[in-house]
Backbone and ligand atoms as CSV (ligand in chain L), in Angstrom:
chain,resi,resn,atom,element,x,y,z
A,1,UNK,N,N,108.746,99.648,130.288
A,1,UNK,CA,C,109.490,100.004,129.065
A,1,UNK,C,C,108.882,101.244,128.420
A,2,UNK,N,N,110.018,101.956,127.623
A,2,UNK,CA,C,109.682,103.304,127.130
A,2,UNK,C,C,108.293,102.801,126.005
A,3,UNK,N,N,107.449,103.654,125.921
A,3,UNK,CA,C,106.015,104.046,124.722
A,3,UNK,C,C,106.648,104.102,123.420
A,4,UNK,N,N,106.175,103.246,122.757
A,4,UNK,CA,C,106.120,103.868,121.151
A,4,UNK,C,C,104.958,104.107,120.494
A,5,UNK,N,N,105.461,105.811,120.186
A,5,UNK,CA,C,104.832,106.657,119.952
A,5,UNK,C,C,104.694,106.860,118.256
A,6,UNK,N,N,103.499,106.745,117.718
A,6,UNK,CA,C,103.847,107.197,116.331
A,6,UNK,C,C,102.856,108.280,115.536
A,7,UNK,N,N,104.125,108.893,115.047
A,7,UNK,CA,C,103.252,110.172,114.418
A,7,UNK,C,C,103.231,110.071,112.585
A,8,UNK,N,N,102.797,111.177,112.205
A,8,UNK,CA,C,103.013,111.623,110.396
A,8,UNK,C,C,101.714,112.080,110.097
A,9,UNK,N,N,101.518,112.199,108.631
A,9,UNK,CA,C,100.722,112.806,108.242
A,9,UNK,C,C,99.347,112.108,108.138
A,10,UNK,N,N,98.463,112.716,107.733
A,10,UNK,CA,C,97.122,111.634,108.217
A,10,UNK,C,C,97.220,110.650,107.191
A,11,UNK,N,N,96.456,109.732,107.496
A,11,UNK,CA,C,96.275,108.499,106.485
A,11,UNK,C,C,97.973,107.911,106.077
A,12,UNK,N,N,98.610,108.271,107.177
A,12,UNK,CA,C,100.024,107.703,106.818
A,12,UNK,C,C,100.101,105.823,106.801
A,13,UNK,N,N,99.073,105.840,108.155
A,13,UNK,CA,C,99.073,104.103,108.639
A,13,UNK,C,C,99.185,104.489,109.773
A,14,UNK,N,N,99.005,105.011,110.971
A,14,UNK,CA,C,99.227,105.143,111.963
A,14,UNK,C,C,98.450,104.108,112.652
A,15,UNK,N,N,97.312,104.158,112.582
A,15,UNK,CA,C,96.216,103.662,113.470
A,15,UNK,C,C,96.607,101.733,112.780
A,16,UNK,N,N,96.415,101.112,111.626
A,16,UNK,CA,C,96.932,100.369,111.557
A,16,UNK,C,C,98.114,99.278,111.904
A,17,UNK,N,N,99.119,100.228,111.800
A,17,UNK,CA,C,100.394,99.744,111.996
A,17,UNK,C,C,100.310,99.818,114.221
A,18,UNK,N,N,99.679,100.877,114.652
A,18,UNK,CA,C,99.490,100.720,115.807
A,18,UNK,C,C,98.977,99.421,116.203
A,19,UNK,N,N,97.740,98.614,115.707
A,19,UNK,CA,C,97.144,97.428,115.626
A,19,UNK,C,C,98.261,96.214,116.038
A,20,UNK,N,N,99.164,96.427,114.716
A,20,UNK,CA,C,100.085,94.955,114.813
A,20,UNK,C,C,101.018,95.360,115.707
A,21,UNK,N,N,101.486,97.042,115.676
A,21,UNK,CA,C,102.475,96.743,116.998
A,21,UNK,C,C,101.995,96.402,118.502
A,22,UNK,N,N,101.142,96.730,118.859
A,22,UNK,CA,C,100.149,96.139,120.156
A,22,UNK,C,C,100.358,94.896,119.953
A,23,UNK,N,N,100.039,93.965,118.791
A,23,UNK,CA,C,99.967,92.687,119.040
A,23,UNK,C,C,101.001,91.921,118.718
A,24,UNK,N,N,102.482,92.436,118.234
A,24,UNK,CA,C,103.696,91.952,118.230
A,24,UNK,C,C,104.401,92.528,119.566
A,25,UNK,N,N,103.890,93.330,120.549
A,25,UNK,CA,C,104.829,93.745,121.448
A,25,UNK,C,C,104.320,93.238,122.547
A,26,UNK,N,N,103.224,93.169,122.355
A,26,UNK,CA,C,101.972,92.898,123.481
A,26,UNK,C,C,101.836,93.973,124.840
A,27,UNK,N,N,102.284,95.498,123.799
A,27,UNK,CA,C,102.200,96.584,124.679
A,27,UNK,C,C,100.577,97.574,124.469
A,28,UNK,N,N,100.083,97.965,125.582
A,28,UNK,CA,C,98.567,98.610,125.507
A,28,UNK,C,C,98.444,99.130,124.291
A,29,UNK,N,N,97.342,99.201,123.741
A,29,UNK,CA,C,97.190,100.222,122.366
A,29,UNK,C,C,96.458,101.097,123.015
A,30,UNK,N,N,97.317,102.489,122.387
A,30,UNK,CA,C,96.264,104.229,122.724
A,30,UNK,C,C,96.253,104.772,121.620
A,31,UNK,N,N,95.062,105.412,121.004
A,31,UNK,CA,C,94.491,106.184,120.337
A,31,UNK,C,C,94.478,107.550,120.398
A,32,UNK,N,N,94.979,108.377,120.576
A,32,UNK,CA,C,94.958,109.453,121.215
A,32,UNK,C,C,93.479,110.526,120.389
A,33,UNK,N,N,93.171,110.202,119.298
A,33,UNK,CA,C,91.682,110.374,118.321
A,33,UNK,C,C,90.781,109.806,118.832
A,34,UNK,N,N,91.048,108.591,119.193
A,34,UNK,CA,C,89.585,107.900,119.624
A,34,UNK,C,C,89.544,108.120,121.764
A,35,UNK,N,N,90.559,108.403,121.771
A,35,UNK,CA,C,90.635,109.082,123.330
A,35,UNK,C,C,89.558,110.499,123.754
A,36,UNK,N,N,90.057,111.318,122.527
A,36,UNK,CA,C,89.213,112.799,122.364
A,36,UNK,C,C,87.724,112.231,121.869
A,37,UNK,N,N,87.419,111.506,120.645
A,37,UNK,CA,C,86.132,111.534,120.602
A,37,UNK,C,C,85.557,110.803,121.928
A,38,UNK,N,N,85.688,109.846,122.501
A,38,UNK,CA,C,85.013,109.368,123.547
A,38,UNK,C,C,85.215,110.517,124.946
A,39,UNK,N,N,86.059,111.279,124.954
A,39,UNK,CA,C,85.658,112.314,125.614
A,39,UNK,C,C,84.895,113.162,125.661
A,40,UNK,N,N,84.821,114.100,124.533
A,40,UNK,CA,C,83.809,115.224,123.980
A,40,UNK,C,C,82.627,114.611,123.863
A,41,UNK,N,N,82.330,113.377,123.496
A,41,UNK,CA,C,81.372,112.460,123.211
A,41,UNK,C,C,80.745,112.840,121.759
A,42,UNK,N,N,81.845,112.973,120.667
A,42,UNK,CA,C,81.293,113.333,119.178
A,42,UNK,C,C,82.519,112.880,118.055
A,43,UNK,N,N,82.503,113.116,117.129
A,43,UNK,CA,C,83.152,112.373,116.156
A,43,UNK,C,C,83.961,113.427,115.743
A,44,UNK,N,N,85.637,113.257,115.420
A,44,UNK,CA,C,86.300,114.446,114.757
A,44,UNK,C,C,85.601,115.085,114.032
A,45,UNK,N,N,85.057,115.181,113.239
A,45,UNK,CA,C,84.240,116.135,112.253
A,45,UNK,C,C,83.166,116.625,113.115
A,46,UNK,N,N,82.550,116.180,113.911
A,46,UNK,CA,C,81.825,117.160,114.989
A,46,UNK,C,C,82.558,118.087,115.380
A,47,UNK,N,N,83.213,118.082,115.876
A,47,UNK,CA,C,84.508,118.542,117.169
A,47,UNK,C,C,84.661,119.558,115.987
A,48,UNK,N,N,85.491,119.552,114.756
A,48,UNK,CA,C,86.135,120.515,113.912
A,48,UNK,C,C,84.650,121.119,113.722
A,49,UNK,N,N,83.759,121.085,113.197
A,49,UNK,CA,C,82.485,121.604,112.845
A,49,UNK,C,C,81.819,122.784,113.747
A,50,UNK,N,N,81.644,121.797,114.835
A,50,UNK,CA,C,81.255,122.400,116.393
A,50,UNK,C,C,81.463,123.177,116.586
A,51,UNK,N,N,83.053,123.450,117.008
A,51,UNK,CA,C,83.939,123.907,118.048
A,51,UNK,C,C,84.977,124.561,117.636
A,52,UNK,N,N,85.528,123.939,116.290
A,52,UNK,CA,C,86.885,124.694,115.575
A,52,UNK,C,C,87.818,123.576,116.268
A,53,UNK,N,N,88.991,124.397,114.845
A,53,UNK,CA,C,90.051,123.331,115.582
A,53,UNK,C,C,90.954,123.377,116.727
A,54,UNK,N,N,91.030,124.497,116.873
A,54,UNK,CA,C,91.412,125.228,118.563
A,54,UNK,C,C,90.472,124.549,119.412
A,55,UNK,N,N,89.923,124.135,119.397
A,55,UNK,CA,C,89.569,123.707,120.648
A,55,UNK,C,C,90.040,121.830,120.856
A,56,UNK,N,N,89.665,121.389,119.207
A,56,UNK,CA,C,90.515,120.152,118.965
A,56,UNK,C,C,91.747,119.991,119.911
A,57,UNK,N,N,92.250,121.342,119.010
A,57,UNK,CA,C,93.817,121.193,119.586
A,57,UNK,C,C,94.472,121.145,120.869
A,58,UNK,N,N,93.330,122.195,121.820
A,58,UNK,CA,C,93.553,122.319,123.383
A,58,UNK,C,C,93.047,120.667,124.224
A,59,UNK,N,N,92.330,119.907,123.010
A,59,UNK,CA,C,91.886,118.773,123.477
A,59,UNK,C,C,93.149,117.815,123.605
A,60,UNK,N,N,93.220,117.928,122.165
A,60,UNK,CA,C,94.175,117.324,122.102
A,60,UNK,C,C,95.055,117.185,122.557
A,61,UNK,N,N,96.124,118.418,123.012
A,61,UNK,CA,C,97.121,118.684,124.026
A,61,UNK,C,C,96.837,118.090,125.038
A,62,UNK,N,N,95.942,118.113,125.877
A,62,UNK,CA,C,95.147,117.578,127.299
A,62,UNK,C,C,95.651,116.028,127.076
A,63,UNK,N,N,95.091,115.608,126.274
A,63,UNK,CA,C,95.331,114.196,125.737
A,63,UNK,C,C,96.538,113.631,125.959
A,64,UNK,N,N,97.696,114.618,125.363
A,64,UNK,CA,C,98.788,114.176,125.045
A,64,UNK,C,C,99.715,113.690,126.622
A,65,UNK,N,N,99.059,115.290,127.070
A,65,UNK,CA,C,99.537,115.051,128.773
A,65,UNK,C,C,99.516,113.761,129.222
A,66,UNK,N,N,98.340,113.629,129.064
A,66,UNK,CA,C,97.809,112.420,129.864
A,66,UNK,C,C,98.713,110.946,129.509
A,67,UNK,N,N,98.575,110.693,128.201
A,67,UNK,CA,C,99.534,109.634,127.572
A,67,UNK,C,C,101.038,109.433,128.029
A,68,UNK,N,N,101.426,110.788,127.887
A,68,UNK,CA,C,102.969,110.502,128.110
A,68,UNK,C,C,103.208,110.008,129.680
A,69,UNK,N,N,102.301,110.034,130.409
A,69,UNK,CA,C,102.418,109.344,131.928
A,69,UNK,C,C,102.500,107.940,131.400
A,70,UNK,N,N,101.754,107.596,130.232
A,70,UNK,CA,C,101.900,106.136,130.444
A,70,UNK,C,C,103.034,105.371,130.161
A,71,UNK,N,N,103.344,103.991,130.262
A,71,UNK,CA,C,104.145,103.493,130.198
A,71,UNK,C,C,103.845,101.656,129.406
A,72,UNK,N,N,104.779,101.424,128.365
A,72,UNK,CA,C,104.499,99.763,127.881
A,72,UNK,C,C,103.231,100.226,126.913
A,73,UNK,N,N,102.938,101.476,126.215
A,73,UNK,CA,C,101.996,101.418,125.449
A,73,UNK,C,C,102.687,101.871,124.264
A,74,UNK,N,N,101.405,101.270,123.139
A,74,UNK,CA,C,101.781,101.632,121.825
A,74,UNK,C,C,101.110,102.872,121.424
A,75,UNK,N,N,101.519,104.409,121.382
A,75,UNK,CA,C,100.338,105.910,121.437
A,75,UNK,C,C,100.383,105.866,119.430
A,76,UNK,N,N,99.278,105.591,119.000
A,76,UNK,CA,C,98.844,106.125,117.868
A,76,UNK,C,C,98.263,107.719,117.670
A,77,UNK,N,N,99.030,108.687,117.485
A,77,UNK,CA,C,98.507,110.243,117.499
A,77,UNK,C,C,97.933,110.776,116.095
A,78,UNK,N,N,97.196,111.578,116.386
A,78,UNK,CA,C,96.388,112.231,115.396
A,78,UNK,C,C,97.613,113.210,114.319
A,79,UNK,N,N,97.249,113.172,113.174
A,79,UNK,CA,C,98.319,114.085,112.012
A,79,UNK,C,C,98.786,114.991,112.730
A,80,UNK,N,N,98.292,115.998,113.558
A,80,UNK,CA,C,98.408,117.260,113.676
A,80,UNK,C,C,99.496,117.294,115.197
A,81,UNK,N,N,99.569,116.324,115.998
A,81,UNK,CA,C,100.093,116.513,117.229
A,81,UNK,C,C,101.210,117.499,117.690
A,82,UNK,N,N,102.024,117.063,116.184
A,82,UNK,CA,C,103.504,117.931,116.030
A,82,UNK,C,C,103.358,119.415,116.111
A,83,UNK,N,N,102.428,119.866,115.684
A,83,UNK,CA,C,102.481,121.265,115.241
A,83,UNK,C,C,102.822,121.994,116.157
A,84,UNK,N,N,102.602,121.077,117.631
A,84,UNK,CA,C,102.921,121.766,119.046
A,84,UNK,C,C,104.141,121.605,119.411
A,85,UNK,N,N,104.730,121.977,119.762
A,85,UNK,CA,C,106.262,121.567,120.006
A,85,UNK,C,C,106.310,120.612,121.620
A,86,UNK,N,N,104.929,121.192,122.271
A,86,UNK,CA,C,105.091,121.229,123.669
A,86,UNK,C,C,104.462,119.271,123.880
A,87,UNK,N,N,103.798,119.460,122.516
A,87,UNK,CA,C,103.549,117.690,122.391
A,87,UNK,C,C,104.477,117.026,122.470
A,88,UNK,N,N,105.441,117.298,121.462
A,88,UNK,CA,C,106.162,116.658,121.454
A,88,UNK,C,C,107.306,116.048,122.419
A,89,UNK,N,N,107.924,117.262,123.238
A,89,UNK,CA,C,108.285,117.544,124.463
A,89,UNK,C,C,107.736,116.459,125.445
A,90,UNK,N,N,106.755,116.819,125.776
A,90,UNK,CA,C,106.298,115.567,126.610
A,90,UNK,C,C,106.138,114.679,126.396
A,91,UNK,N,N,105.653,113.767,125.210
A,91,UNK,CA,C,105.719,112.378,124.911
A,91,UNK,C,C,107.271,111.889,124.861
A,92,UNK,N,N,108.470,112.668,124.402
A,92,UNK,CA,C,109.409,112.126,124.618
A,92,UNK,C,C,110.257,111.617,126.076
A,93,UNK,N,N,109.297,112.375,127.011
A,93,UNK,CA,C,109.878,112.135,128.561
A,93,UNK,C,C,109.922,110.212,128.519
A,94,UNK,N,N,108.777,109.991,128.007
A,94,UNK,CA,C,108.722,108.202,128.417
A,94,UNK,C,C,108.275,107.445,126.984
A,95,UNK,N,N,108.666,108.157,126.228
A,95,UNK,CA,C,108.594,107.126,124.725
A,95,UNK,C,C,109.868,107.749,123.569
A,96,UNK,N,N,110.275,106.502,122.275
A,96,UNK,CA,C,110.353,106.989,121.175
A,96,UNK,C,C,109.537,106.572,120.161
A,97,UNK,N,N,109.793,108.285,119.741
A,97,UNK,CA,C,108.849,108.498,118.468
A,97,UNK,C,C,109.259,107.988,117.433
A,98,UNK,N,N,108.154,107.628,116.651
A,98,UNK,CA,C,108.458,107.014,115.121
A,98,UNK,C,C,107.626,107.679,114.128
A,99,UNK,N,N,108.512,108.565,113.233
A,99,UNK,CA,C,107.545,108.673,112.494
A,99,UNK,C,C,107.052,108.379,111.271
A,100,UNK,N,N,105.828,107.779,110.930
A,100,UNK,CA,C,105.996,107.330,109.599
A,100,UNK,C,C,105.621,108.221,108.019
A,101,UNK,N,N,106.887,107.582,107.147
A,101,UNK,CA,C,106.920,108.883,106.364
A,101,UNK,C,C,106.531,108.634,104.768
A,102,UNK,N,N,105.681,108.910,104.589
A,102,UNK,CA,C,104.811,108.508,103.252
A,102,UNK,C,C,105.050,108.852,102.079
A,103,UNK,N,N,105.208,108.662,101.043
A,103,UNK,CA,C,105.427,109.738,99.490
A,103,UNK,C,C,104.056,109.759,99.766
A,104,UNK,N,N,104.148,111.317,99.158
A,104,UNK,CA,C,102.632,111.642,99.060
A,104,UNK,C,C,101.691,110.622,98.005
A,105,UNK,N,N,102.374,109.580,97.114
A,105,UNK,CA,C,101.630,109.104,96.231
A,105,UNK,C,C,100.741,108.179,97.367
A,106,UNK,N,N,101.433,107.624,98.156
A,106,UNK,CA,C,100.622,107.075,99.212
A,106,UNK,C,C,99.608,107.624,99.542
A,107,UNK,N,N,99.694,109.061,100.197
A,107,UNK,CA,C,98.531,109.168,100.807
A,107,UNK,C,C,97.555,109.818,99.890
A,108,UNK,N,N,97.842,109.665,98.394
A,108,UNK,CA,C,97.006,110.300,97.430
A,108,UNK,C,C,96.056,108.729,97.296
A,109,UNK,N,N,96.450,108.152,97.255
A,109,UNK,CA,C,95.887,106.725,96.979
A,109,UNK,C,C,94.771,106.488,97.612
A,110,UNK,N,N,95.025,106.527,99.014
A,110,UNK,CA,C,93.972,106.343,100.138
A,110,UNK,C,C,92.988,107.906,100.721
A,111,UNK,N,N,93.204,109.009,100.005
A,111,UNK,CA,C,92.225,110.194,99.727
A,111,UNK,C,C,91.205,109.898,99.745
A,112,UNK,N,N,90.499,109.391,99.045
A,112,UNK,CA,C,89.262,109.319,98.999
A,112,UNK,C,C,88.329,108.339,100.066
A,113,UNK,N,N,89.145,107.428,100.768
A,113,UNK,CA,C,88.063,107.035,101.491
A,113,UNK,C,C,88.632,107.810,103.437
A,114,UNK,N,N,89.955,107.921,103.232
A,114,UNK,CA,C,90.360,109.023,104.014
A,114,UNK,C,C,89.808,110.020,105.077
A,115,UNK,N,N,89.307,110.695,103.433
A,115,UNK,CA,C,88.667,112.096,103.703
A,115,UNK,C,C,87.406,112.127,104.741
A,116,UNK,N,N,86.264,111.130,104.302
A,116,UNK,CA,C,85.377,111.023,104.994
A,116,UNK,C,C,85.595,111.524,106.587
A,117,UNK,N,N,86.471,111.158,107.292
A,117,UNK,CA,C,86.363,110.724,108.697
A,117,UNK,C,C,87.367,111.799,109.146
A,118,UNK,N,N,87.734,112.772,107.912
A,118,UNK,CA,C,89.200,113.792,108.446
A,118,UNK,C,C,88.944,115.030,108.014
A,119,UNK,N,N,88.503,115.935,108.594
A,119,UNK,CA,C,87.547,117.392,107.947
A,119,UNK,C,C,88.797,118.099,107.482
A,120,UNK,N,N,89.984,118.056,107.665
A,120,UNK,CA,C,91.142,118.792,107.200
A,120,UNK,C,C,91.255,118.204,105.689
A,121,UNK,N,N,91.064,116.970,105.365
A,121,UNK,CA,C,90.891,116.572,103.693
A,121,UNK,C,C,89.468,116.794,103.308
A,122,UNK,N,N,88.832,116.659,104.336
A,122,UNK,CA,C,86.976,116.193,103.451
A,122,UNK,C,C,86.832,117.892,102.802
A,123,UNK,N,N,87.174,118.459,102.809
A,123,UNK,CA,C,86.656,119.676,102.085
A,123,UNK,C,C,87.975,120.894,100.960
A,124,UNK,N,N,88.759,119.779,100.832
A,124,UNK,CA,C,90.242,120.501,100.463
A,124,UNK,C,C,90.623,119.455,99.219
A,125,UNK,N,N,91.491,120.213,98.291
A,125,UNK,CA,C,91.393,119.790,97.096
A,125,UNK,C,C,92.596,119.324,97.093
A,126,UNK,N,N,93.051,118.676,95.978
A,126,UNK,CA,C,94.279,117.980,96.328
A,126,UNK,C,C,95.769,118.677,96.066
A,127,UNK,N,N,95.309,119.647,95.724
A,127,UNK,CA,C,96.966,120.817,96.008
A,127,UNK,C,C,96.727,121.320,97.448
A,128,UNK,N,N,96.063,121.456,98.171
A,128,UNK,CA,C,95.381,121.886,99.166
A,128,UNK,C,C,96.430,121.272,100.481
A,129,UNK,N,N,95.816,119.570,100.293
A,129,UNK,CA,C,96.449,118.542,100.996
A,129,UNK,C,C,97.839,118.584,100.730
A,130,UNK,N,N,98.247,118.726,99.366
A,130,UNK,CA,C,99.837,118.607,98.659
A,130,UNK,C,C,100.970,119.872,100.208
A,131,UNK,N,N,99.655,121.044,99.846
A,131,UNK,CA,C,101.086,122.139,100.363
A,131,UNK,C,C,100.506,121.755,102.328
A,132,UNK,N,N,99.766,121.098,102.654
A,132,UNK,CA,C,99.335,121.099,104.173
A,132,UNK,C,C,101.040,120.052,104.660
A,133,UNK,N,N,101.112,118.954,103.738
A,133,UNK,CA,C,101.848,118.082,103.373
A,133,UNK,C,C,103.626,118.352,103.631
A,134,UNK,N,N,103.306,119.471,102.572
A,134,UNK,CA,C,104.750,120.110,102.380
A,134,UNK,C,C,105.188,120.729,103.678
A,135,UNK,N,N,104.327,121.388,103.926
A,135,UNK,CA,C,104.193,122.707,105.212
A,135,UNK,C,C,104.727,121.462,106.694
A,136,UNK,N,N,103.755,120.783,106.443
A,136,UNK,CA,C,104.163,119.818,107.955
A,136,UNK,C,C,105.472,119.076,108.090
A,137,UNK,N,N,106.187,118.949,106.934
A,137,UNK,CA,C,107.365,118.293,106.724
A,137,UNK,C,C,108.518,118.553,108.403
A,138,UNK,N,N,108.624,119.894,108.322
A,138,UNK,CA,C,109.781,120.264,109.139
A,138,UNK,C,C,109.322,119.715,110.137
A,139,UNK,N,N,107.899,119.910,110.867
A,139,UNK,CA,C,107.336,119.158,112.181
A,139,UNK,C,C,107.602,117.377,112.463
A,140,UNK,N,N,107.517,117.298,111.347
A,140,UNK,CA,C,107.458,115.593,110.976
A,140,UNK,C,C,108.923,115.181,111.453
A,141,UNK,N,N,109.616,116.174,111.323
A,141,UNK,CA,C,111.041,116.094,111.270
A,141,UNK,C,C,111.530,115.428,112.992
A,142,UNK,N,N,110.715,116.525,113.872
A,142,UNK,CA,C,111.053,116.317,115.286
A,142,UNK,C,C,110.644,115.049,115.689
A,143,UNK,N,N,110.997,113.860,115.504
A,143,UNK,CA,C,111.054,112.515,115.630
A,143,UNK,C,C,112.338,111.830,116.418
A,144,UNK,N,N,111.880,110.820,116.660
A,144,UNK,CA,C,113.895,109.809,116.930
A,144,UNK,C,C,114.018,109.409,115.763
A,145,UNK,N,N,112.909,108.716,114.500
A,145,UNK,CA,C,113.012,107.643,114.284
A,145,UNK,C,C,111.903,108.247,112.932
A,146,UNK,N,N,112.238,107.883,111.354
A,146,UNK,CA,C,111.979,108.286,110.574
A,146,UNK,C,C,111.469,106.869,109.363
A,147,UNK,N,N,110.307,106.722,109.336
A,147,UNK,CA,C,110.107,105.412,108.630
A,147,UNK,C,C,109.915,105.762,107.411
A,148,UNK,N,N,110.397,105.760,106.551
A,148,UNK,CA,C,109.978,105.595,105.051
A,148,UNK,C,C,108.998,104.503,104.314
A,149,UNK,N,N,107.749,105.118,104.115
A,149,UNK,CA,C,106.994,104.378,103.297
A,149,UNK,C,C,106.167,104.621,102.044
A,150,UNK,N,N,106.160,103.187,101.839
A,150,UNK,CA,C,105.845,103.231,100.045
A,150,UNK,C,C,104.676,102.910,99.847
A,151,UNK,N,N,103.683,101.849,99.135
A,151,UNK,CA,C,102.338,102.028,98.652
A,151,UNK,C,C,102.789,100.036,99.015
A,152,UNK,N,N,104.344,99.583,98.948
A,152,UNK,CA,C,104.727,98.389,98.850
A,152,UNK,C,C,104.248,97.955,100.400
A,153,UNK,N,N,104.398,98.841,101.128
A,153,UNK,CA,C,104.714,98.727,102.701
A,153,UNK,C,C,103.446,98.337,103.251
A,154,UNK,N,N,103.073,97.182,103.796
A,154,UNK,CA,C,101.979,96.925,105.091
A,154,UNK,C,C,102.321,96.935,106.174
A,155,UNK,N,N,101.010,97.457,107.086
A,155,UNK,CA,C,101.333,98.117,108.429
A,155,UNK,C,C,102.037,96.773,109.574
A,156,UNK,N,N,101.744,95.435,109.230
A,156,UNK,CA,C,102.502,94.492,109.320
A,156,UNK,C,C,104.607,94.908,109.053
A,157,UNK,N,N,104.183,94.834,107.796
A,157,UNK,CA,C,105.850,95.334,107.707
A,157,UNK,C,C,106.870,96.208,108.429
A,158,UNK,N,N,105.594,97.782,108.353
A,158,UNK,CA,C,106.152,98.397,108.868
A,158,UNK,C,C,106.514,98.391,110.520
A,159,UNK,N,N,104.910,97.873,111.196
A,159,UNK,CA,C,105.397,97.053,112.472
A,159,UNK,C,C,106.576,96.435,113.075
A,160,UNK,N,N,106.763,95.688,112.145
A,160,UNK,CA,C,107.970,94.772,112.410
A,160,UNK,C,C,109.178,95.670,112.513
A,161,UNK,N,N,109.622,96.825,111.294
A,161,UNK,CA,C,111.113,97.546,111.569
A,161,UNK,C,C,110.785,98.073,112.491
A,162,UNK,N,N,109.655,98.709,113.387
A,162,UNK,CA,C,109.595,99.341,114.106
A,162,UNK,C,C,110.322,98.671,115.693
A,163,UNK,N,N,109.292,97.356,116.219
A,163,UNK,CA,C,109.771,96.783,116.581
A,163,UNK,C,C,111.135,96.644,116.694
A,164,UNK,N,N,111.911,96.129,115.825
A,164,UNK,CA,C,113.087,96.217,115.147
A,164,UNK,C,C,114.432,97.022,115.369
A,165,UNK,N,N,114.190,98.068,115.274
A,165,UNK,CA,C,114.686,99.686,115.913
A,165,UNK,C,C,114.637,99.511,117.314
A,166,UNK,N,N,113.039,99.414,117.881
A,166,UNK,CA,C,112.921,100.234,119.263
A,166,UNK,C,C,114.083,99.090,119.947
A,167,UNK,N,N,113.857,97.252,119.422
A,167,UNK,CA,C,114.653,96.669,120.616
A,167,UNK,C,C,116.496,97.027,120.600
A,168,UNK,N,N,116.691,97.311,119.672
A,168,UNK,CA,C,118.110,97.889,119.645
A,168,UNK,C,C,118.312,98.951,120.112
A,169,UNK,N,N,117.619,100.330,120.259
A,169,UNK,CA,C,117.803,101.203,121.334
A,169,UNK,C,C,118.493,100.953,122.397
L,1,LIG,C1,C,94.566,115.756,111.883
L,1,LIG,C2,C,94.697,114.390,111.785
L,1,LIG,C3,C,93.658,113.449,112.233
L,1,LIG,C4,C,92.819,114.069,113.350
L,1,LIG,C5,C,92.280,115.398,112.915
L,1,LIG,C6,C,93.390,116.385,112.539
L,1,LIG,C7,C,95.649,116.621,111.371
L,1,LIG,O1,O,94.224,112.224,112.663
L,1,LIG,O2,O,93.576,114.191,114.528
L,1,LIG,O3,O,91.431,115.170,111.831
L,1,LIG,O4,O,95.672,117.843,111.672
L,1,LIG,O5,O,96.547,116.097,110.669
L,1,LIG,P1,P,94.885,111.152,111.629
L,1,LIG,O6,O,96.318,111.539,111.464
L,1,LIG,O7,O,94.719,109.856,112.302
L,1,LIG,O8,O,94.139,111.256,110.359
């Protein structure tokens, strides 16, 4: 069965909501973040620090390749995946995308403990994040599948429409 794939902005719920869909679908969970750090053998904020984010990004891409071969998995992707078009492109060969879509009050909420682990917030102020936000919108756009979420929404919940959607496809 086709991958569901989910993207948005960081701290949307991705990695969460990936959790319960693995364990309501009982399809593989992939990380495509925790794929790259156990590769490079260092922590995103190494990697951005290190290396820059170009090189993230060429990682990342590599990554993406690799995923979209798979099949019956749930791909949790890093904020930024979209920015490539060519990501996107290929994950759609054998998945649909979902993406989940936050009011920014959401992801203002969860900022602060966020930031720590995400060098694109840990050093950026919060108009900073606001227009990164704004700017990524149109990318966010190239999806199947557009989740709207609120501060109401657990990654449980959102799991479930997801679910929900993909079996009616
Ligand atoms: C990024 C998002 C992060 C991570 C890296 C860059 C981005 O993943 O890939 O820090 O450019 O939006 P999360 O979306 O899981 O925070």
């Amino acid at each position: 069965m086709k991958n569901i794939v989910l993207t948005g902005f960081m701290a949307s719920g991705k990695t969460e909501t990936s959790k319960d869909l693995s364990r309501i679908t009982s399809f593989k969970l992939v990380d495509t973040d925790d794929m790259i750090v156990k590769r490079e053998g260092k922590s995103i904020n190494e990697i951005f620090s290190e290396n820059g984010e170009e090189y993230f990004r060429k990682a990342e891409s590599e990554i993406i390749k690799e995923v979209s071969g798979f099949k019956n998995s749930v791909i949790s992707t890093g904020g930024g995946v979209v920015l490539n078009k060519e990501n996107i492109e290929n994950l759609r060969v054998n998945s649909i995308i979902f993406c989940l879509s936050p009011s920014f009050d959401v992801i203002k909420e969860r900022m602060e403990e966020a930031a720590k682990s995400r060098p694109l917030m840990k050093n950026a102020g919060i108009d900073e994040i606001y227009q990164r936000f704004l700017q990524r919108q149109p990318y966010y756009d190239n999806c199947d599948y557009k989740i709207d979420i609120t501060s109401v929404h657990t990654p449980l919940m959102i799991a479930k429409r997801i679910w929900e959607i993909y079996k009616e496809v």
